[in-house]
C-alpha positions as CSV (number, residue, x, y, z in Angstrom):
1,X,60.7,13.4,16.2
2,X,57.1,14.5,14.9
3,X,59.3,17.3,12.6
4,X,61.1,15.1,11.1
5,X,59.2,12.5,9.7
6,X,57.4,14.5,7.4
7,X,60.4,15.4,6.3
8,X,62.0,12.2,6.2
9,X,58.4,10.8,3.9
10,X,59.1,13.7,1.5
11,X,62.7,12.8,1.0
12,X,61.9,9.1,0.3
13,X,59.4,9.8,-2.2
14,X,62.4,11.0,-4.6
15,X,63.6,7.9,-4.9
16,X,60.0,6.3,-6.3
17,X,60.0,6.1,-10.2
18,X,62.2,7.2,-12.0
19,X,65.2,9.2,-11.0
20,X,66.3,12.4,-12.6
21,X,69.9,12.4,-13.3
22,X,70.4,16.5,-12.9
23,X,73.6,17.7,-14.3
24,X,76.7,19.0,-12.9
25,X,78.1,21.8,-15.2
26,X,75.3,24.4,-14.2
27,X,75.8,23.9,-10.6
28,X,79.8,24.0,-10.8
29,X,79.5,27.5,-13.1
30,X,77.0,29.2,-10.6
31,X,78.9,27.8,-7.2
32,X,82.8,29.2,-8.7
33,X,81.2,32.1,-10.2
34,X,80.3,32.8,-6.4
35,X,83.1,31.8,-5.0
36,X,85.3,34.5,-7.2
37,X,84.1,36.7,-4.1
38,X,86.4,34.7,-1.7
39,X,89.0,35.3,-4.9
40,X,88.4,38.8,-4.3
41,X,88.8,38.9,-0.5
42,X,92.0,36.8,-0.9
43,X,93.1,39.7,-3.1
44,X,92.6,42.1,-0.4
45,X,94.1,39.9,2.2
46,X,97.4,39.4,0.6
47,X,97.8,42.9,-1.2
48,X,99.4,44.5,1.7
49,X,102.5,42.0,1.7
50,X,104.2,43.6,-1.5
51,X,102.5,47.0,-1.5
52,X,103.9,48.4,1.8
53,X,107.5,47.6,1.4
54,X,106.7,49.1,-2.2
55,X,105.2,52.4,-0.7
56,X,108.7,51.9,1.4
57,X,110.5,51.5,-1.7
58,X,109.3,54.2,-3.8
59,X,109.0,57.2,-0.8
60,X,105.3,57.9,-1.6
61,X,104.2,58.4,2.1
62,X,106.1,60.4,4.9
63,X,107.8,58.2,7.5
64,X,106.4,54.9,5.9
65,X,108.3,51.8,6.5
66,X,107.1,48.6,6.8
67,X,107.2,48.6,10.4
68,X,105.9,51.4,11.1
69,X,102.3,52.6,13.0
70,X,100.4,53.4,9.9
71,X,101.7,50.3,7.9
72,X,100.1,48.2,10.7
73,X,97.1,49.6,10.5
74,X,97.3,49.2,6.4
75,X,97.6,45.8,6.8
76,X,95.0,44.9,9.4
77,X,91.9,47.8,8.1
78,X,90.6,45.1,5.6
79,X,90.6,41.9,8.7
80,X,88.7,44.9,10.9
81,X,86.3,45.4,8.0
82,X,85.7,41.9,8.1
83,X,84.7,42.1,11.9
84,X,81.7,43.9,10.9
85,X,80.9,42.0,7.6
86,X,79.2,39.2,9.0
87,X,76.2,40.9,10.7
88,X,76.1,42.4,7.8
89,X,75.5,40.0,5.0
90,X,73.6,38.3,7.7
91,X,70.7,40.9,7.5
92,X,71.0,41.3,3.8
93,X,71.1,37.8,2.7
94,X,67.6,37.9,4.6
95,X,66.5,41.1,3.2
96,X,68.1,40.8,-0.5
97,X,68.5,37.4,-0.9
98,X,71.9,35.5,-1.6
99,X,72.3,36.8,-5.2
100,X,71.8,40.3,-5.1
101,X,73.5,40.8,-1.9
102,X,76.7,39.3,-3.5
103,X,76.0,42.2,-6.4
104,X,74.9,45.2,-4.5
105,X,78.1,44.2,-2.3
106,X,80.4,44.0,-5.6
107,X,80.4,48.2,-6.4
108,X,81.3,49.0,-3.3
109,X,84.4,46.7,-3.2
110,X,85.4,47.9,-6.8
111,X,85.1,51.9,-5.3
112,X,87.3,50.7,-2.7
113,X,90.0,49.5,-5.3
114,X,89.9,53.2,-6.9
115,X,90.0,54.7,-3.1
116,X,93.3,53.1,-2.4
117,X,95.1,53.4,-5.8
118,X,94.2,57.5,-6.0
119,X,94.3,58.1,-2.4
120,X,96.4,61.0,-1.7
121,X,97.8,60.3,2.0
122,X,98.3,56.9,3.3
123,X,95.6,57.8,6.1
124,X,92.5,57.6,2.9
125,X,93.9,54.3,1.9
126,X,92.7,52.6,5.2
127,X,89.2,53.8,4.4
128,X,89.5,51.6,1.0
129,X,90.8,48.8,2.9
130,X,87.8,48.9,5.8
131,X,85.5,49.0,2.6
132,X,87.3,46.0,1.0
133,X,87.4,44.2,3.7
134,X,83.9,44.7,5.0
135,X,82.8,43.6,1.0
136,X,85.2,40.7,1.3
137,X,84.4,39.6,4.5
138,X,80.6,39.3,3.8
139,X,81.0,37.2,1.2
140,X,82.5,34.7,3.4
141,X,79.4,33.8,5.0
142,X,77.2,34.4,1.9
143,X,79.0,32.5,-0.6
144,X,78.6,29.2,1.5
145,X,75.2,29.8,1.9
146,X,74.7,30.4,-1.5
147,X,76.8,27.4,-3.1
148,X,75.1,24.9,-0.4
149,X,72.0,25.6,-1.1
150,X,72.1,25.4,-4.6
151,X,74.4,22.2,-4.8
152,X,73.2,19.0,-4.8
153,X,74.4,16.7,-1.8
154,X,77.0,15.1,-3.9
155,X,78.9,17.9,-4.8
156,X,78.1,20.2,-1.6
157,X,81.2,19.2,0.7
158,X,83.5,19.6,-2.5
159,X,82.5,23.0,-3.7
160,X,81.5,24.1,-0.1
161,X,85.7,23.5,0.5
162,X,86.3,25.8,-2.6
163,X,85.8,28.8,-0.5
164,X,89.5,28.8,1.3
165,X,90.9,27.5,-2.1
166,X,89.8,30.7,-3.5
167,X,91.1,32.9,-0.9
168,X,94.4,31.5,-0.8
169,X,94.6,31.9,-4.4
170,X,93.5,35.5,-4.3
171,X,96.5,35.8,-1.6
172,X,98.6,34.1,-4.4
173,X,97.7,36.3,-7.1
174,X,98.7,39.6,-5.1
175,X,101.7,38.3,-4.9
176,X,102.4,37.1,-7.9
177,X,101.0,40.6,-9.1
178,X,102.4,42.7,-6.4
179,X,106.0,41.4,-7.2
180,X,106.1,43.2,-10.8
181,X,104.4,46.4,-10.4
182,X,103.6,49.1,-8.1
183,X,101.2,49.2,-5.3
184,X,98.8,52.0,-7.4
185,X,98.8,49.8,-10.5
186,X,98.1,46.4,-8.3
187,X,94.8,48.0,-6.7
188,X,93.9,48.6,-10.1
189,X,94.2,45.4,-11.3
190,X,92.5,43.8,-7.9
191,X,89.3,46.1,-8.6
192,X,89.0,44.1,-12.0
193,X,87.6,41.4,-9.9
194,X,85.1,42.3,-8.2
195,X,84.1,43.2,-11.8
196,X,84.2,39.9,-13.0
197,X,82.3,38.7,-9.8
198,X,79.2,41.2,-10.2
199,X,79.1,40.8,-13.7
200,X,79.3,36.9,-13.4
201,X,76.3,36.9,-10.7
202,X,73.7,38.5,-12.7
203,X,73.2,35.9,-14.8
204,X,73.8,33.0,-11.8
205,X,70.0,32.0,-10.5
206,X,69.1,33.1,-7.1
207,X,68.8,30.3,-4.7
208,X,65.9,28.4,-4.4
209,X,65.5,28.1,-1.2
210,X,65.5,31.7,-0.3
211,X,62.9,31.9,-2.9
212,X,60.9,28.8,-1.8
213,X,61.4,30.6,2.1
214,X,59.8,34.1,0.3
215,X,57.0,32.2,-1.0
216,X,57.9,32.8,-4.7
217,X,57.3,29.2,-5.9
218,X,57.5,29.7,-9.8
219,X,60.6,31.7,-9.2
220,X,62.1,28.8,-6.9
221,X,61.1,26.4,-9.4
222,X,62.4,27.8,-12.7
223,X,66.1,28.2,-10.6
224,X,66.3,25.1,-9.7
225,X,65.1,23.9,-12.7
226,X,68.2,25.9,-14.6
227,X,70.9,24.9,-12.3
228,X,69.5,21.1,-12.5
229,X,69.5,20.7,-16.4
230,X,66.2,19.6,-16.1
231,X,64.4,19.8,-19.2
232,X,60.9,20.2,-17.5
233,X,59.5,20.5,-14.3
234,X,58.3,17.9,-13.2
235,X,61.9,17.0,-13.1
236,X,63.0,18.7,-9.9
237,X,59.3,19.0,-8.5
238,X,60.8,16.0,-6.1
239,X,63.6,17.9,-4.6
240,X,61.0,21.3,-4.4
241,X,59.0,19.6,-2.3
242,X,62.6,18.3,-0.2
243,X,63.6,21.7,0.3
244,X,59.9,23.0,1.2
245,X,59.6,20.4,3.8
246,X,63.2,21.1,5.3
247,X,62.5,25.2,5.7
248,X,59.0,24.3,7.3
249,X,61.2,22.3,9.5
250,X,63.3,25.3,10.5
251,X,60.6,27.5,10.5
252,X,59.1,24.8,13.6
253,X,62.1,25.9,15.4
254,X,63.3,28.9,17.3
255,X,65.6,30.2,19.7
256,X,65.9,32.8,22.7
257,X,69.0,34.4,23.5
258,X,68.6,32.1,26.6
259,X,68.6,29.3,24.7
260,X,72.2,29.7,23.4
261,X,73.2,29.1,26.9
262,X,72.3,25.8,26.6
263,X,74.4,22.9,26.5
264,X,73.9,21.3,22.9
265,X,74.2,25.0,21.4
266,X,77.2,25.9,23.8
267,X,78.9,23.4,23.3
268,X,79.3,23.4,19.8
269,X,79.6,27.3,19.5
270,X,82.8,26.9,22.4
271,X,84.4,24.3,19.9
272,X,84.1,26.6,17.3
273,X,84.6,30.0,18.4
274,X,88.4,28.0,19.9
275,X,88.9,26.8,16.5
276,X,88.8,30.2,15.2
277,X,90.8,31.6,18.0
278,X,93.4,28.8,16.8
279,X,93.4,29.8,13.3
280,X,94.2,33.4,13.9
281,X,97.1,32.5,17.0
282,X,98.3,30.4,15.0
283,X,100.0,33.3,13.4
284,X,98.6,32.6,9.7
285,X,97.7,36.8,9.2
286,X,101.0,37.8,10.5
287,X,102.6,35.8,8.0
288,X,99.9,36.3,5.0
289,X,99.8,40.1,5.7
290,X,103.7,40.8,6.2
291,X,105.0,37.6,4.1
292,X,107.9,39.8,2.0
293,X,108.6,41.7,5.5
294,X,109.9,38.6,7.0
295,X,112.2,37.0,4.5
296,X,113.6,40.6,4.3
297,X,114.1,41.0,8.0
298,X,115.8,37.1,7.6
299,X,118.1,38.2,5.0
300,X,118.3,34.6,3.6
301,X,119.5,36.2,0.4
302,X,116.9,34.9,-1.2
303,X,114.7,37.3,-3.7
304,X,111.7,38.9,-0.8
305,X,109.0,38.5,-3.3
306,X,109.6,35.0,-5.4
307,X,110.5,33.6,-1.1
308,X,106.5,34.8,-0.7
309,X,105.2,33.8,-4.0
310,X,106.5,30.1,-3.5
311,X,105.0,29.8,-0.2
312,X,101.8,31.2,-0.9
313,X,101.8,28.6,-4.0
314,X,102.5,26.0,-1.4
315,X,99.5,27.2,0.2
316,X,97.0,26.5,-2.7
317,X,98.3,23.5,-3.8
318,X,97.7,22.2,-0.3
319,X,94.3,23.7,0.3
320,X,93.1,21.8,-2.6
321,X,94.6,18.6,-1.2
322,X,92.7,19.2,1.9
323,X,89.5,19.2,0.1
324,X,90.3,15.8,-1.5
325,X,91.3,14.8,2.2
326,X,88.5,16.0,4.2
327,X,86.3,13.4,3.8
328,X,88.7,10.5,3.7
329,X,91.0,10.9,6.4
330,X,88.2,13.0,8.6
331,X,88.0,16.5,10.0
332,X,89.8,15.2,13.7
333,X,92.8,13.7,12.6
334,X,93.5,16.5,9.7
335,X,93.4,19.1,12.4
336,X,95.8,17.5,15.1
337,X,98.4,16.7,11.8
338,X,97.8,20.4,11.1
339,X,98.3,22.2,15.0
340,X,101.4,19.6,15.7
341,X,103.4,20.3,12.2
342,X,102.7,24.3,12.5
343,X,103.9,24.3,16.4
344,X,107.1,22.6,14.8
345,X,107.5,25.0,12.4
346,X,106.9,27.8,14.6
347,X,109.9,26.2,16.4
348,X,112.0,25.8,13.6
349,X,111.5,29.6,12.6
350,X,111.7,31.2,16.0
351,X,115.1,29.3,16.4
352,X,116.8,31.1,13.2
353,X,115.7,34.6,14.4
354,X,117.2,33.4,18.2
355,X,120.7,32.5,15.9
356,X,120.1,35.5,13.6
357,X,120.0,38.0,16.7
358,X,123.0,36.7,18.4
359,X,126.1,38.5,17.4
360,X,127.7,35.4,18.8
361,X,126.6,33.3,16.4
362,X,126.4,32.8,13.0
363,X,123.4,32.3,11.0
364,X,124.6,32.6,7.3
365,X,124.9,28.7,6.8
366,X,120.9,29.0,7.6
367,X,119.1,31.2,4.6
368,X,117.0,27.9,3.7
369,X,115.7,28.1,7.0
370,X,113.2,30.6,7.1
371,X,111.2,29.7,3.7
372,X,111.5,25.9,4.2
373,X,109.7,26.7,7.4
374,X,107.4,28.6,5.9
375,X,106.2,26.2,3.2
376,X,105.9,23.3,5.4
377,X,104.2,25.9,7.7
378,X,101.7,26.4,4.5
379,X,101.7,23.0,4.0
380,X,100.5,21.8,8.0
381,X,97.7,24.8,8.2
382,X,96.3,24.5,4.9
383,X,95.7,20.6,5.6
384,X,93.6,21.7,8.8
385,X,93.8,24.9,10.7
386,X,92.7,26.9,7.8
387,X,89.9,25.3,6.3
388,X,88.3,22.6,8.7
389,X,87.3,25.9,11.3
390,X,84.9,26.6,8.7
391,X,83.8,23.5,7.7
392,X,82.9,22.4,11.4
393,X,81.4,25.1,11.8
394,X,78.9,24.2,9.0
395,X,78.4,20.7,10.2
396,X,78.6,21.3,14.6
397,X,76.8,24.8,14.8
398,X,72.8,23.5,15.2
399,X,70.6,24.7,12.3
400,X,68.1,26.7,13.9
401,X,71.1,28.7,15.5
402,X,73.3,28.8,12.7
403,X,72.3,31.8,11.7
404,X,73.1,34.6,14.6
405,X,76.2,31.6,15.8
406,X,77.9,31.7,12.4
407,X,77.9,35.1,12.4
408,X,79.3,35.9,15.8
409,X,81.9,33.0,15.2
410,X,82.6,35.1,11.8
411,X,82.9,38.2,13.5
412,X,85.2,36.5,16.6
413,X,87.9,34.9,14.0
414,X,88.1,38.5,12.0
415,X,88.2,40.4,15.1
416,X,91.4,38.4,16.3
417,X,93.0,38.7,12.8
418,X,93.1,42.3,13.4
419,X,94.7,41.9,16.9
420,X,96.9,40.0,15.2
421,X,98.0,42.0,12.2
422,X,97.8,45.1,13.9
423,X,99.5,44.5,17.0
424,X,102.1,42.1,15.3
425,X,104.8,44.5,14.8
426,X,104.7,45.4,18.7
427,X,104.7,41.6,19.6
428,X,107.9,41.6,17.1
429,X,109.6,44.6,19.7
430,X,108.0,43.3,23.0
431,X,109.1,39.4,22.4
432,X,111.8,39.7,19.9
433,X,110.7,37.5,16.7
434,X,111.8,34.4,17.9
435,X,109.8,35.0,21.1
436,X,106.8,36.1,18.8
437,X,107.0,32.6,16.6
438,X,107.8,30.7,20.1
439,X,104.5,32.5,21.4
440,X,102.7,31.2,17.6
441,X,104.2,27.9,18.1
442,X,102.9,27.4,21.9
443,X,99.1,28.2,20.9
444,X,99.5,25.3,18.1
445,X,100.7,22.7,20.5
446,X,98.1,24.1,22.9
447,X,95.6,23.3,19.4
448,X,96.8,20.0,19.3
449,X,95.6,18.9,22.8
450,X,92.4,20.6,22.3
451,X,91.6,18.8,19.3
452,X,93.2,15.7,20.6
453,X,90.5,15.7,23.7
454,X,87.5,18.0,22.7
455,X,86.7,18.2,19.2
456,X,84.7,15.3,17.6
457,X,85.1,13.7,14.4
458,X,82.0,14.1,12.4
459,X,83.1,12.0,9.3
460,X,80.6,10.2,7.8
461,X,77.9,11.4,10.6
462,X,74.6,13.0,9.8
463,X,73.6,16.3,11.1
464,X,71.1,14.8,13.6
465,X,74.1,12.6,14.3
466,X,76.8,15.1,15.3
467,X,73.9,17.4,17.2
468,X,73.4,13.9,19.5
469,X,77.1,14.6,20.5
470,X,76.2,17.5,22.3
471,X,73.2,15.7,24.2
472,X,70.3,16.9,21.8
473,X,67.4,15.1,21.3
């Protein structure tokens, strides 16, 4: 292709003379500093899980319980703000840029905080948590953007994967948080976060490729320059001229709303928009959001808080052990390992609750049951299911689409994580729990046959390489 030869002559003519060795530490500090905004939305995501049976506990709201209509809609306001976040950031990280969206998004969040800890009926605390969830949710697609286009391609898969570490350790530290004081005081520790985030990105350099696709050259030069090490530039005037060539590339390109019809866009957007729907009926918000609910309702006798601090720990340890993985084992395998062992689970746990409910039968012998299925629940999705939808969608979506099919696949997953949450307490009535987790359990093994026959592997392939799956040319 005419396009890409110019590109692919640029690119080469890094590697004549001598080769800059850029540095690592600046691009690590400005890639975590952004990805303390998934830290943030993990906050959000898990906070519900101790604070409602706390509200419970402590009689602050009429006719609270943890199962009631109005603890539902606590616990999935902040997925439903997330529906919305990603057309959203998508206009502002155009208009703004990737920086300052991420800190004209951080005041907002922290407001929200202070909305849900003072709110005076349970009804104003679901605006904080649409607010929270709508600042969360944006910087899922912005702080990807943001740390791949400053990274260098050796460290982009690594601290691309960061993103679903730092949620789950967000969920974690809710918890953990959540377990030893009250819901008030929790929000206000949670708004100390976003905080740290704002604060943290005004002194991170914008990307330089926004500024290279604004036509602010210097600007694009003296970032990149920073997060490089470089002591000049002349330096990093190699990879400028990389990332100049690659956005004219882009800018060749264009797409109708007819075009997204088409087979090689299709395609990949179907693969991804099913990965997402797995993700979310997979049953991973039912469990984040009402985590202490469950081992409760199991009366394992086992304390309700530490039961969900252990198996949200389980859940960070192996998110970062999926980020070592990803690019040995590949994407394919990881997610069929992932879909069978939560089906199992799902099994496992639906078959205490059928015991449990049966005043035939005995289920006291079985208190280990619910939390080890749990944590090898934790274990299977954070190997695949939870963050390989993301990464595919990265690597399968086509660039000159990625934009408007990133942000509808965004807006898909987060719109099903509020059916879920929301409506999980009725599924609990309609289907019994063990129906509900039978229900989970089918859509995994369902997973593992779509992965199994439809989704490629795309280890170790280019981006050209895994478009020519779709019949591009």
């Amino acid at each position: 292709m005419n396009e890409k030869s110019e590109f692919g002559d640029v690119k080469s003519s890094i590697m004549e003379g001598p080769k800059f060795v850029a540095k690592t530490g600046p691009q690590y500090f400005a890639a975590l500093t952004a990805t303390m905004g998934a830290f943030a939305l993990g906050t959000a995501l898990g906070w519900s899980s101790p604070a409602v049976p706390n509200m419970e506990e402590l009689g602050d709201f009429d006719n609270l319980t943890a199962d009631s209509e109005m603890a539902t809609w606590i616990g999935s306001t902040t997925p439903l703000g997330c529906c919305f976040a990603g057309f959203l950031a998508g206009f502002m990280v155009e208009y703004f840029g990737r920086k300052w969206t991420m800190i004209i998004l951080a005041p907002p969040f922290i407001a929200s905080w202070f909305i849900i800890a003072f709110a005076p009926t349970a009804a104003v605390i679901l605006v904080g948590r649409f607010i929270s969830g709508l600042c969360g949710g944006s910087f899922c697609l912005i702080c990807p953007v943001y740390v791949s286009e400053i990274a260098e391609d050796r460290l982009r898969g690594l601290l691309s994967n960061t993103l679903a570490l730092f949620i789950v350790l967000g969920i974690l530290f809710s918890f953990c948080v959540g377990a030893v004081i009250s819901w008030k005081n929790l929000s206000l520790v949670c708004a100390v976060v976003p905080i740290i985030f704002g604060v943290g990105m005004f002194f991170q350099p914008e990307s330089p490729r926004y500024l290279l696709s604004k036509g602010r050259d210097k600007e694009a030069r003296e970032s990149l320059k920073r997060l490089r090490g470089a002591h000049s530039l002349d330096q990093i005037d190699p990879e400028i001229r990389i990332i100049q060539a690659s956005i004219d590339e882009a800018n060749s390109q264009s797409a109708s709303f007819q075009d997204l019809l088409a087979g090689p866009i299709l395609k990949p957007t179907g693969i991804c928009l099913m990965l997402m729907f797995l993700q979310q009926f997979g049953g991973i918000n039912a469990v984040n959001f009402y985590c202490v609910a469950i081992f409760r309702d199991a009366g394992t006798g086992i304390d309700d808080n530490v039961s969900a601090i252990v198996v949200a720990a389980v859940q960070v340890v192996f998110a970062f052990v999926s980020t070592l993985l990803v690019e040995r084992a590949g994407r394919k395998i990881l997610l069929m390992i992932s879909e069978l062992g939560m089906a199992l689970c799902l099994v496992a746990l639906g078959v205490y609750f059928y015991i449990k409910e049966d005043e035939d039968k005995d289920a006291s012998n079985l208190g280990w049951l619910p939390l080890t299925s749990l944590i090898l629940y934790m274990v299977t999705y954070s190997l695949g299911s939870g963050p390989l939808p993301w990464t595919l969608m990265g690597e399968l979506l086509p660039p000159h689409v990625k934009g408007i099919t990133s942000s509808i696949a965004t807006a898909f997953c987060w719109g099903l994580a509020f059916i879920v949450t929301k409506f999980f307490t009725q599924m609990l009535d309609g289907l019994t729990p063990a129906g509900c987790y039978w229900m989970f359990s089918g859509w995994c093994f369902f997973g593992f046959v779509f992965c199994l026959v439809l989704v490629p592997e795309t280890k170790g392939k280019s981006l050209d390489d895994i478009q020519k799956l779709f019949g591009a040319k």
